[in-house]
MOPAC internal coordinates of N, CA, C and O (Angstrom, degrees):
PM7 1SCF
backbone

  N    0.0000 0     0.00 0     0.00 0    0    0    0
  C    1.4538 1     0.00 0     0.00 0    1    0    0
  C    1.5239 1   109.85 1     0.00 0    2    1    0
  O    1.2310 1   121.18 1   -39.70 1    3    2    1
  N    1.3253 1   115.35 1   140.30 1    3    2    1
  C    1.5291 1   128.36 1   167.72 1    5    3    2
  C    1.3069 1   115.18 1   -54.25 1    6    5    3
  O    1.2310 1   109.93 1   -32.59 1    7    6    5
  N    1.4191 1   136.51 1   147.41 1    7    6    5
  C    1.0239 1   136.89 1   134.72 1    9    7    6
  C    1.6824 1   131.02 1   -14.64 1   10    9    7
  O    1.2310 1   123.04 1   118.85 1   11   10    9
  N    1.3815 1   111.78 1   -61.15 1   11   10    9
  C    1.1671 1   129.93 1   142.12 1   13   11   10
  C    1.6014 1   135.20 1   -14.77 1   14   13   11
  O    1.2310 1   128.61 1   118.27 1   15   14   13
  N    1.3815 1   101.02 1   -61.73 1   15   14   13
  C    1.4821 1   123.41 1  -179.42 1   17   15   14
  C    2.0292 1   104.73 1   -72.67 1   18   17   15
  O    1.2310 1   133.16 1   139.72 1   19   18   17
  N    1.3489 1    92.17 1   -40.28 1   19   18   17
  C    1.7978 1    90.37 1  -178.98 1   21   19   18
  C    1.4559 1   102.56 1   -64.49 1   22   21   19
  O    1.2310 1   122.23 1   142.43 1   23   22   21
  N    1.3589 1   113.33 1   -37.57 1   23   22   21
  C    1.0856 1   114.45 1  -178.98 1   25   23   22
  C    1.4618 1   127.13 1   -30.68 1   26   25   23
  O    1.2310 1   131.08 1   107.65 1   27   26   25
  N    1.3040 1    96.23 1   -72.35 1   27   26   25
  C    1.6048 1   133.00 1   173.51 1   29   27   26
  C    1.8549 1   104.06 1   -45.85 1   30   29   27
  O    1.2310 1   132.61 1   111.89 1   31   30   29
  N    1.6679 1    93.24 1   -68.11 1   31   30   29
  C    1.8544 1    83.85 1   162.40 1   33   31   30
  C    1.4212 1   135.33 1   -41.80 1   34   33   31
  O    1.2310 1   124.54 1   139.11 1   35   34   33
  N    1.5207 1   108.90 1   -40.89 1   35   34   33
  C    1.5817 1    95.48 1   169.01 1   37   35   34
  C    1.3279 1   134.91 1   -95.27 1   38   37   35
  O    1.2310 1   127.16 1  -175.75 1   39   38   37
  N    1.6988 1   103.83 1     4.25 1   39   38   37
  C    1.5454 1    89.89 1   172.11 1   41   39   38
  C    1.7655 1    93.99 1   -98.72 1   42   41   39
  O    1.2310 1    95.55 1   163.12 1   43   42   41
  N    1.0699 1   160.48 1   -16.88 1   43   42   41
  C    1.3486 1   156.07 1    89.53 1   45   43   42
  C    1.9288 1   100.82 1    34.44 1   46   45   43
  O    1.2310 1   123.16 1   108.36 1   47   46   45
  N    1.0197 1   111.56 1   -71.64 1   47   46   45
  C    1.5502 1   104.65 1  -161.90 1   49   47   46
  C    1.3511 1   104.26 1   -87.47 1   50   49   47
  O    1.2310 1   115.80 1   176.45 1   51   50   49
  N    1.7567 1   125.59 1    -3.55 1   51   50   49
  C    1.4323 1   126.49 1  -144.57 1   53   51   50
  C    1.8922 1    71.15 1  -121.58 1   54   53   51
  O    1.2310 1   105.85 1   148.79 1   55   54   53
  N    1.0762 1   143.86 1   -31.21 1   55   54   53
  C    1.9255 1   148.57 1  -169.73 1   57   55   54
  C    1.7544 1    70.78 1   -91.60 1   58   57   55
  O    1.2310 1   105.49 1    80.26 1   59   58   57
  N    1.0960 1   144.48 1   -99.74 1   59   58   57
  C    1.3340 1   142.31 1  -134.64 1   61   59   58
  C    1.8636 1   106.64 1   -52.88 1   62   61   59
  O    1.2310 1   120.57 1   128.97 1   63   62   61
  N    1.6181 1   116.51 1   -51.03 1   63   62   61
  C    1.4318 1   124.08 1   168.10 1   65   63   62
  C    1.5080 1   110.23 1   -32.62 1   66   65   63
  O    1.2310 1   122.44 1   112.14 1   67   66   65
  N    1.7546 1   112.94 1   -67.86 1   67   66   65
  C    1.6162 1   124.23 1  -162.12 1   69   67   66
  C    1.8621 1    99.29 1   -72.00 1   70   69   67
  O    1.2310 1   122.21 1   171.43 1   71   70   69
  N    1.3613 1   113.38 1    -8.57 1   71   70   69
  C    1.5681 1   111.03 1  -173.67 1   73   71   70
  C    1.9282 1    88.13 1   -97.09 1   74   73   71
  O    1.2310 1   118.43 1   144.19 1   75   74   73
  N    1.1450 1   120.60 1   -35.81 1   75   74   73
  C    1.2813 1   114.12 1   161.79 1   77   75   74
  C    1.6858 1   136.00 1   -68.23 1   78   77   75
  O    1.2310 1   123.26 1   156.70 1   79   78   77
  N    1.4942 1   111.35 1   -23.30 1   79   78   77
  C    1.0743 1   109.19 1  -153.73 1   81   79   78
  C    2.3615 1    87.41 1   -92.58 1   82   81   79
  O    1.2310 1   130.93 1   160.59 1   83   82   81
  N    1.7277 1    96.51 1   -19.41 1   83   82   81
  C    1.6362 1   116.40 1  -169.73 1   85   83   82
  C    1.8823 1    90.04 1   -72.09 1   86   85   83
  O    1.2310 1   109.21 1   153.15 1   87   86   85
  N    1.3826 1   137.82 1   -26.85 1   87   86   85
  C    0.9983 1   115.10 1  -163.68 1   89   87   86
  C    1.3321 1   106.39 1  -110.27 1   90   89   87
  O    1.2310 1   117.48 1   167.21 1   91   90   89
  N    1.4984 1   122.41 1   -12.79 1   91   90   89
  C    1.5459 1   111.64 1   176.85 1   93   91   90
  C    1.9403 1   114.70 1   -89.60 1   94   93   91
  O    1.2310 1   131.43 1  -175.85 1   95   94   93
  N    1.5241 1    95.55 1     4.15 1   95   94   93
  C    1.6439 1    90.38 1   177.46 1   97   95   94
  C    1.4366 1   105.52 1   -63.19 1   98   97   95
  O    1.2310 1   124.82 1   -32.02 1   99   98   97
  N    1.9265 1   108.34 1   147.98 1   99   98   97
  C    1.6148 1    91.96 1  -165.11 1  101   99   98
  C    2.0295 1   112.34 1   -85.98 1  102  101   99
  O    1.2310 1   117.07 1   -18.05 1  103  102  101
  N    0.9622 1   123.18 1   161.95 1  103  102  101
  C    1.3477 1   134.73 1  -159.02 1  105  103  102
  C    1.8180 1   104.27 1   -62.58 1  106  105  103
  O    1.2310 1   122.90 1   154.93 1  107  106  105
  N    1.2664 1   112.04 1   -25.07 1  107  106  105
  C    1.6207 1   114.98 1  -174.18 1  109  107  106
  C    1.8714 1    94.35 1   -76.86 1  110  109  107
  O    1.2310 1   120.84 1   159.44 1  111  110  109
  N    1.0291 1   116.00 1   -20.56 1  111  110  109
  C    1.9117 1   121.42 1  -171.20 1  113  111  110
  C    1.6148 1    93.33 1   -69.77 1  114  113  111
  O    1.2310 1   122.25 1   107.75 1  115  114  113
  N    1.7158 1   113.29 1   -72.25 1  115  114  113
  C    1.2912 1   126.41 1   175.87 1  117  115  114
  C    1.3019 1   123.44 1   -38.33 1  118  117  115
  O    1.2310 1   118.71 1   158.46 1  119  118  117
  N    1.3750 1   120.07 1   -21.54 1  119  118  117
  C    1.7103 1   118.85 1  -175.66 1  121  119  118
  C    1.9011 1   106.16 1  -111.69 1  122  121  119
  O    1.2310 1   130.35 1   173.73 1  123  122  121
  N    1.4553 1    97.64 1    -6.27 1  123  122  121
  C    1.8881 1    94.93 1   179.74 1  125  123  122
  C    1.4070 1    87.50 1   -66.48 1  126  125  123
  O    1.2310 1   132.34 1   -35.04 1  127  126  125
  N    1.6479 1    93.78 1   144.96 1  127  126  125
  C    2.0413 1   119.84 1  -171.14 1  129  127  126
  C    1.6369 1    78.37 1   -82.38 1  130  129  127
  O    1.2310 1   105.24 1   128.59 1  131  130  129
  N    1.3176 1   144.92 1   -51.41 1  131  130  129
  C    1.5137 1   109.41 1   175.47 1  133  131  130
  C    1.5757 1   118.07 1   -43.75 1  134  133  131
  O    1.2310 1   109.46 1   132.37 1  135  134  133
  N    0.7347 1   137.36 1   -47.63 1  135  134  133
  C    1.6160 1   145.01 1  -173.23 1  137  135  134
  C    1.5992 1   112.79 1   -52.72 1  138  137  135
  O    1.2310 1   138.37 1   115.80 1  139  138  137
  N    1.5582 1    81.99 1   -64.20 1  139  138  137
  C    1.5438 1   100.73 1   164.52 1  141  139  138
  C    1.3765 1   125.57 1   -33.36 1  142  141  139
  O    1.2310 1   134.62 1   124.97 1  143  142  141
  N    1.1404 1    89.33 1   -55.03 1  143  142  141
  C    1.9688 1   105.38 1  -167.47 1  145  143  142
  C    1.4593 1   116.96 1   -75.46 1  146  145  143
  O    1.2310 1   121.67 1   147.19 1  147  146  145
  N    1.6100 1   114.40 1   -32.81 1  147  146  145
  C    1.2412 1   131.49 1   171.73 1  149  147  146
  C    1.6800 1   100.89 1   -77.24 1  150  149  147
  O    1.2310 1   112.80 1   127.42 1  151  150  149
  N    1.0790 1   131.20 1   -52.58 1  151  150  149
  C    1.6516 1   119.04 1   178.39 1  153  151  150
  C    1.3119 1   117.40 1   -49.26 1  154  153  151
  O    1.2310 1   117.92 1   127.75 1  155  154  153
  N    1.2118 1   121.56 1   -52.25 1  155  154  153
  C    1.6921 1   122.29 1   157.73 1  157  155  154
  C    1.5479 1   123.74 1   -44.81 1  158  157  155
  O    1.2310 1   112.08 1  -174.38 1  159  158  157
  N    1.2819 1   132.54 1     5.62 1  159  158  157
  C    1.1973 1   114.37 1  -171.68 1  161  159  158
  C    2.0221 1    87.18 1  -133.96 1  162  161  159
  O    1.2310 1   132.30 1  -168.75 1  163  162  161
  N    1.4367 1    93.84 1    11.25 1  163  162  161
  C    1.8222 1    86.54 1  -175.71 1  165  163  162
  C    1.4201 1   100.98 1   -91.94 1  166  165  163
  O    1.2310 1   102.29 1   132.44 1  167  166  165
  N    1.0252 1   150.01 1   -47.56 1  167  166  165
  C    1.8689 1   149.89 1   139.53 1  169  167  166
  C    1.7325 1    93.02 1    -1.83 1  170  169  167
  O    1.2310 1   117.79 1    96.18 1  171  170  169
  N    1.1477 1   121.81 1   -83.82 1  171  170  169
  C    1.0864 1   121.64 1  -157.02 1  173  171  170
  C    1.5476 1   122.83 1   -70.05 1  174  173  171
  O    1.2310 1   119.05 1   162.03 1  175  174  173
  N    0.8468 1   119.43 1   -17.97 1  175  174  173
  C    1.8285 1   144.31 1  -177.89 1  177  175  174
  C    2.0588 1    89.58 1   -91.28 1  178  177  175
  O    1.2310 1   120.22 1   145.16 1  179  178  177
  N    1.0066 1   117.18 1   -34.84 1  179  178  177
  C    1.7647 1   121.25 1  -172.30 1  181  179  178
  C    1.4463 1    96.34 1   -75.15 1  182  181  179
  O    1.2310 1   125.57 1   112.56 1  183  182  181
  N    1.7196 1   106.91 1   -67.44 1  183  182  181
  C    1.8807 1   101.64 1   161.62 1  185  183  182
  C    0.9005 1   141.30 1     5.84 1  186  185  183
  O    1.2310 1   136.15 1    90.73 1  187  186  185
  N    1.7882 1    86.35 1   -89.27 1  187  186  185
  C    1.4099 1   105.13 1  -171.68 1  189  187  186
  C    1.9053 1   124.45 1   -62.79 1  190  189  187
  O    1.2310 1   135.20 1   144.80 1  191  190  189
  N    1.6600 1    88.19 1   -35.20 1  191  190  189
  C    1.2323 1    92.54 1  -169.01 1  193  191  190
  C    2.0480 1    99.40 1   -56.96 1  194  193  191
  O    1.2310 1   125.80 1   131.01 1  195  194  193
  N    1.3463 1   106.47 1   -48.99 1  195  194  193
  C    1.7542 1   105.53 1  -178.51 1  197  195  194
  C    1.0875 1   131.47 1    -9.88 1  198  197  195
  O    1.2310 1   139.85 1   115.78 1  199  198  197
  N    2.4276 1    79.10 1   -64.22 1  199  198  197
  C    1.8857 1   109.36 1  -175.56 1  201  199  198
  C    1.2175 1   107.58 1   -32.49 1  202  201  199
  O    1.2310 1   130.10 1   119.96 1  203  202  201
  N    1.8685 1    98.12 1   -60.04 1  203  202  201
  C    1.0534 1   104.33 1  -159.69 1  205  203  202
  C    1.7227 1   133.33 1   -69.18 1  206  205  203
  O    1.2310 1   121.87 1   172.04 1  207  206  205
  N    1.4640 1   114.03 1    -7.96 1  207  206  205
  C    1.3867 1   131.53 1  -162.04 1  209  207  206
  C    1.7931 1    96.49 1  -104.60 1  210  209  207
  O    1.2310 1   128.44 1   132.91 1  211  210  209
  N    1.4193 1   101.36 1   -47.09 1  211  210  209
  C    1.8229 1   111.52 1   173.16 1  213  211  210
  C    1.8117 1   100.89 1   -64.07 1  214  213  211
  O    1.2310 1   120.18 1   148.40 1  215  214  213
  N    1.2505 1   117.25 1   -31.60 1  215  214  213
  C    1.9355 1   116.31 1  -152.83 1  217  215  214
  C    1.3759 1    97.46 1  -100.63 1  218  217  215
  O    1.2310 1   113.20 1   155.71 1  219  218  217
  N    1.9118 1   130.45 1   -24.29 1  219  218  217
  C    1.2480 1   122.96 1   170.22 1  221  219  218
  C    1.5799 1   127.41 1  -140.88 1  222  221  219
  O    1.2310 1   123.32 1  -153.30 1  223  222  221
  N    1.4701 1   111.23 1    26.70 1  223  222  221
  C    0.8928 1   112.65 1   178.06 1  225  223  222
  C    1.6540 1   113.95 1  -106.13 1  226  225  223
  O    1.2310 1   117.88 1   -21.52 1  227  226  225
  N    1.3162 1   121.64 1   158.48 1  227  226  225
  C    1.5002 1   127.81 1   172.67 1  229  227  226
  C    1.3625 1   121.73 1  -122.34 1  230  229  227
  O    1.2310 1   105.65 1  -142.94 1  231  230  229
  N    1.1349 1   144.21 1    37.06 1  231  230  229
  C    1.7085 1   134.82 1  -165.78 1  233  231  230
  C    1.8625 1    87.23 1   107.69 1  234  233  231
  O    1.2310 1   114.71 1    76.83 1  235  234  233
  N    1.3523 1   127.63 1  -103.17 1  235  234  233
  C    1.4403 1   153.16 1   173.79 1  237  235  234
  C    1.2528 1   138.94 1   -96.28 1  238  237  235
  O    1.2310 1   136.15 1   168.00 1  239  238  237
  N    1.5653 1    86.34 1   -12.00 1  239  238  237
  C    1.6941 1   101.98 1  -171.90 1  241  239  238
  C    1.2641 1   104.61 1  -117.41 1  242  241  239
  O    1.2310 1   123.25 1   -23.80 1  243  242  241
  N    1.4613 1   111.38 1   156.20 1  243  242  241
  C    1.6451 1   130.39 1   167.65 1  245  243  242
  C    1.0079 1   104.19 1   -93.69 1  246  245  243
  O    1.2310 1   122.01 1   -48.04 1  247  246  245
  N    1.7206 1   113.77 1   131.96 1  247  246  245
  C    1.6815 1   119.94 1  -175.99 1  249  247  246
  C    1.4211 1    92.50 1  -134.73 1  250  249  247
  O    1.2310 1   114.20 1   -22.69 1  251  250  249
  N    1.4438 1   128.58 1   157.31 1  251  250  249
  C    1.4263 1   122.44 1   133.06 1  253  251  250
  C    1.6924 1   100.18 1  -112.72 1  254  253  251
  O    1.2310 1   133.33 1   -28.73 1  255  254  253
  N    1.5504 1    91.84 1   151.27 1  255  254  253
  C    1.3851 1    98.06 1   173.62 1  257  255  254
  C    1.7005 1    87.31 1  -159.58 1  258  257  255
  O    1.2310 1   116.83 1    43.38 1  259  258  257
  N    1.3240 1   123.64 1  -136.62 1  259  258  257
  C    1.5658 1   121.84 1  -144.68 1  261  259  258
  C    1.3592 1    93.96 1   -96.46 1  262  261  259
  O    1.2310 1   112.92 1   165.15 1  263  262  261
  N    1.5576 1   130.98 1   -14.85 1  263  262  261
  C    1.3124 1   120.01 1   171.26 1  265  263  262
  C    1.6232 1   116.76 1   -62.92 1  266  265  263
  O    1.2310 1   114.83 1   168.16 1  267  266  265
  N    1.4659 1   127.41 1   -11.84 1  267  266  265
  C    1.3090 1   120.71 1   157.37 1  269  267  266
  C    1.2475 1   117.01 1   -80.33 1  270  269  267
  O    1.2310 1   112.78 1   162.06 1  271  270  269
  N    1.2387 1   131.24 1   -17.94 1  271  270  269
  C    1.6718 1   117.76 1  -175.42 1  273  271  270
  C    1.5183 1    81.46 1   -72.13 1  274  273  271
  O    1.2310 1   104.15 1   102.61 1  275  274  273
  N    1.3949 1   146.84 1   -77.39 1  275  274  273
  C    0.9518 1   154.85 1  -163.82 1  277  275  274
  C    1.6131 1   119.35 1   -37.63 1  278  277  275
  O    1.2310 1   130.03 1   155.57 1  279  278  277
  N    1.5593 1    98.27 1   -24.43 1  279  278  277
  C    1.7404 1    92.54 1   163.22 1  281  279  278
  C    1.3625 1   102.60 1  -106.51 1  282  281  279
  O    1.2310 1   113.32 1   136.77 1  283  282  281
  N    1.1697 1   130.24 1   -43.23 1  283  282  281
  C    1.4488 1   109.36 1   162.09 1  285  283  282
  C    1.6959 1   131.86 1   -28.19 1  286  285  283
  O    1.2310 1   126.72 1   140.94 1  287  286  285
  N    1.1810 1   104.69 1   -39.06 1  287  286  285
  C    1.6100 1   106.44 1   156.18 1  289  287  286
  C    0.9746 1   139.01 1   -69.59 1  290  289  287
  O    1.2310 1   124.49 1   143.38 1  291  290  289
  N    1.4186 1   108.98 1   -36.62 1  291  290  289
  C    1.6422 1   124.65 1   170.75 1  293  291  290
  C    1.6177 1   105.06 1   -69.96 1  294  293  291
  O    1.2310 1   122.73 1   144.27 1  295  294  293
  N    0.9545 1   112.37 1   -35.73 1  295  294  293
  C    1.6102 1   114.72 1   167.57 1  297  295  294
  C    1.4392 1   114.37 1   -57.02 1  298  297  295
  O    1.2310 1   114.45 1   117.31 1  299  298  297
  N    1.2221 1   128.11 1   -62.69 1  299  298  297
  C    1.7415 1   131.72 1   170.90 1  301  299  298
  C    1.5206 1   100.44 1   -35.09 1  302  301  299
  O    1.2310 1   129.62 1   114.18 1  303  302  301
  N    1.4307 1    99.05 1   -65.82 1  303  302  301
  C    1.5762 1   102.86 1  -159.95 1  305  303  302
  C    1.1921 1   111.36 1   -67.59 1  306  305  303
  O    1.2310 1   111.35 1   136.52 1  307  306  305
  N    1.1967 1   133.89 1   -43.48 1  307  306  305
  C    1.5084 1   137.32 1   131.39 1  309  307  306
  C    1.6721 1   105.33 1    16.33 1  310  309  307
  O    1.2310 1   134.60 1    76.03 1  311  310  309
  N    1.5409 1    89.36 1  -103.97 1  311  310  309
  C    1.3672 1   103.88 1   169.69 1  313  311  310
  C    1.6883 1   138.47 1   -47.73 1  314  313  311
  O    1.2310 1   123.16 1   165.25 1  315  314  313
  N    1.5770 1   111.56 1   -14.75 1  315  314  313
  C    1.1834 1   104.27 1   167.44 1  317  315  314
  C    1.8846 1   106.16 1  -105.96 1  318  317  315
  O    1.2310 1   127.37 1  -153.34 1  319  318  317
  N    1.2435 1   103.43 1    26.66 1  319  318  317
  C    1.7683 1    98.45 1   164.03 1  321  319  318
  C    1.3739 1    97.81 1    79.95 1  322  321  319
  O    1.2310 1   108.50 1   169.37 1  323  322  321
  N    0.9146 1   139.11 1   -10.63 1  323  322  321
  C    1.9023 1   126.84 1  -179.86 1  325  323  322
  C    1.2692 1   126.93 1   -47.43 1  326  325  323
  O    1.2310 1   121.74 1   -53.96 1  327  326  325
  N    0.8458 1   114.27 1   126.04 1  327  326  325
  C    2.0028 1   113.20 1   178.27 1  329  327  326
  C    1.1464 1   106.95 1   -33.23 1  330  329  327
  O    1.2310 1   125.67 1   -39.99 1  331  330  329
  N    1.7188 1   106.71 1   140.01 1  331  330  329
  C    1.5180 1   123.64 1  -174.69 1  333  331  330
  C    1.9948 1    98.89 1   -38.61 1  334  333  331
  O    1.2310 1   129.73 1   125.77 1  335  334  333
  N    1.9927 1    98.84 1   -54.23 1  335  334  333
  C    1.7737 1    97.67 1  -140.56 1  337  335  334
  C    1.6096 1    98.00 1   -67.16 1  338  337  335
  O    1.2310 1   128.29 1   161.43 1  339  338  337
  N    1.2573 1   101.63 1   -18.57 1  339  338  337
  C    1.7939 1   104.24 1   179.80 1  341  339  338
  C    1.5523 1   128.35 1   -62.55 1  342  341  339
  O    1.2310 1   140.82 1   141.14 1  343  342  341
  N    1.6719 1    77.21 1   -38.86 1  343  342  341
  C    1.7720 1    94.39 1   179.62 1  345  343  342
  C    1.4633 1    97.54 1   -68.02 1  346  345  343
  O    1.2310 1   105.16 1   136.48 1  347  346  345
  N    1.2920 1   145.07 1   -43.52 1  347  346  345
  C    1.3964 1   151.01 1  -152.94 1  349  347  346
  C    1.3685 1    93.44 1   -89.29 1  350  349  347
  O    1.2310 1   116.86 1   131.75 1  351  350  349
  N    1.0907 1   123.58 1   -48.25 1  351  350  349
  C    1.8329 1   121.45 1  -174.65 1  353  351  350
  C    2.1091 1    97.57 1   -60.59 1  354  353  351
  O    1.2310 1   129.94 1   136.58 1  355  354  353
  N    1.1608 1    98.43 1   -43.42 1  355  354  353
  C    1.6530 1    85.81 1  -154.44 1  357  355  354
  C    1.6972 1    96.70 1   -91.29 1  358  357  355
  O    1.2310 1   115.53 1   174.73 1  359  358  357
  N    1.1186 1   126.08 1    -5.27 1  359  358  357
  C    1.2779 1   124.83 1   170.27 1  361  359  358
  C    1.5457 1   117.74 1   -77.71 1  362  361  359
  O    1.2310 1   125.02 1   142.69 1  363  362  361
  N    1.4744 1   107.96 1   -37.31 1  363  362  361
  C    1.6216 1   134.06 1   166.68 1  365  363  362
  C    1.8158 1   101.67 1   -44.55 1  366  365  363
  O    1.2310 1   128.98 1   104.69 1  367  366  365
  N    1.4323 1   100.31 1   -75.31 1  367  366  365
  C    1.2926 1   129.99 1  -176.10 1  369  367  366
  C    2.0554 1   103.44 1   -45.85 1  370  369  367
  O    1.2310 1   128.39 1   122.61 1  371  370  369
  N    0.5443 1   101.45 1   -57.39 1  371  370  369
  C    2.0382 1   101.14 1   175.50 1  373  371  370
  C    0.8500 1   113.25 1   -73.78 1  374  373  371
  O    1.2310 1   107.87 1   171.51 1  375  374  373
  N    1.2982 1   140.25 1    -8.49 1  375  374  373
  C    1.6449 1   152.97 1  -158.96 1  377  375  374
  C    1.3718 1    82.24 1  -100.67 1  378  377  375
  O    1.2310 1   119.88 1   116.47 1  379  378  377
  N    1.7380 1   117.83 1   -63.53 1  379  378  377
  C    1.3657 1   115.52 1  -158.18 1  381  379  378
  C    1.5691 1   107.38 1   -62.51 1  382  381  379
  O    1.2310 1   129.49 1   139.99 1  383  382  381
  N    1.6714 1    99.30 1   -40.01 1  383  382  381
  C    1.2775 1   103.25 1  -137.61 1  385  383  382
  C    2.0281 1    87.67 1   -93.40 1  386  385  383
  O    1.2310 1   116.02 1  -152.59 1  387  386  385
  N    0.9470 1   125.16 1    27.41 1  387  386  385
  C    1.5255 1   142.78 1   162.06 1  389  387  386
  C    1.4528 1   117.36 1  -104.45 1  390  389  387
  O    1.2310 1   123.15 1   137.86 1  391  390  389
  N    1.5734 1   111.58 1   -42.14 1  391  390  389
  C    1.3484 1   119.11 1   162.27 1  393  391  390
  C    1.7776 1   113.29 1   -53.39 1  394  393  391
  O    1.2310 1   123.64 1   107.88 1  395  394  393
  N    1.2820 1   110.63 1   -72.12 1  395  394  393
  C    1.7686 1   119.45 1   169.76 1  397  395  394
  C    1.6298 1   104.33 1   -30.89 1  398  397  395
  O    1.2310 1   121.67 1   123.25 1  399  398  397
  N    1.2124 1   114.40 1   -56.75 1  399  398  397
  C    1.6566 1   113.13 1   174.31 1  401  399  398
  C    1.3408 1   108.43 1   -54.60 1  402  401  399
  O    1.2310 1   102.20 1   167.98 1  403  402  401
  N    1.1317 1   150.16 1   -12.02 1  403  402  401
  C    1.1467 1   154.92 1   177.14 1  405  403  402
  C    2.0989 1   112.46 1    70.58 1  406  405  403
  O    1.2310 1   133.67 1  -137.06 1  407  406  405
  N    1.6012 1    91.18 1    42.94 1  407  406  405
  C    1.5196 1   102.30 1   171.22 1  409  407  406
  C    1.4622 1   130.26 1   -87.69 1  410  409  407
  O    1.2310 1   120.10 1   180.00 1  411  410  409

């Protein structure tokens, strides 16, 4: 076997271990409202972190350029309740239309 191939074997037994080690925690752990309360905020902390890696990152570097006007909008619209595809059209749309401005 390759180097390669062990590879694959141990992250294989190391995904199968943490899928084992996630189902024998006992059931009174899973229902404490601390637990609770902290599992709900891991979606959103995963998000944000994305936004933020997709909305200012370049290769290594942190840039802003027109992809923030474009979340800055999506943020308003966000916040004023607007349909997802609208919010995505007009966030698209200022992104571009900031780029054409030469921002």
């Amino acid at each position: 076997m390759t180097e390669l191939w062990w590879g694959v074997l141990a992250v294989a037994v190391g995904c199968y271990g943490l899928k084992l080690l996630g189902l024998s925690i006992p059931e009174r752990l899973l229902e404490h409202p601390v637990t609770v309360r902290a599992a709900a905020f891991i979606p959103v902390g995963l998000l944000a972190a994305l936004v933020a890696v997709q909305g200012f990152a370049d290769g290594s570097e942190v840039v802003v350029d027109a992809r923030l006007a474009g979340l800055l909008v999506a943020a308003v619209l966000l916040w004023r309740k607007v349909p997802f595809l609208v919010m995505l059209i007009a966030a698209a749309a200022t992104a571009a239309l900031v780029r054409a401005l030469g921002g």
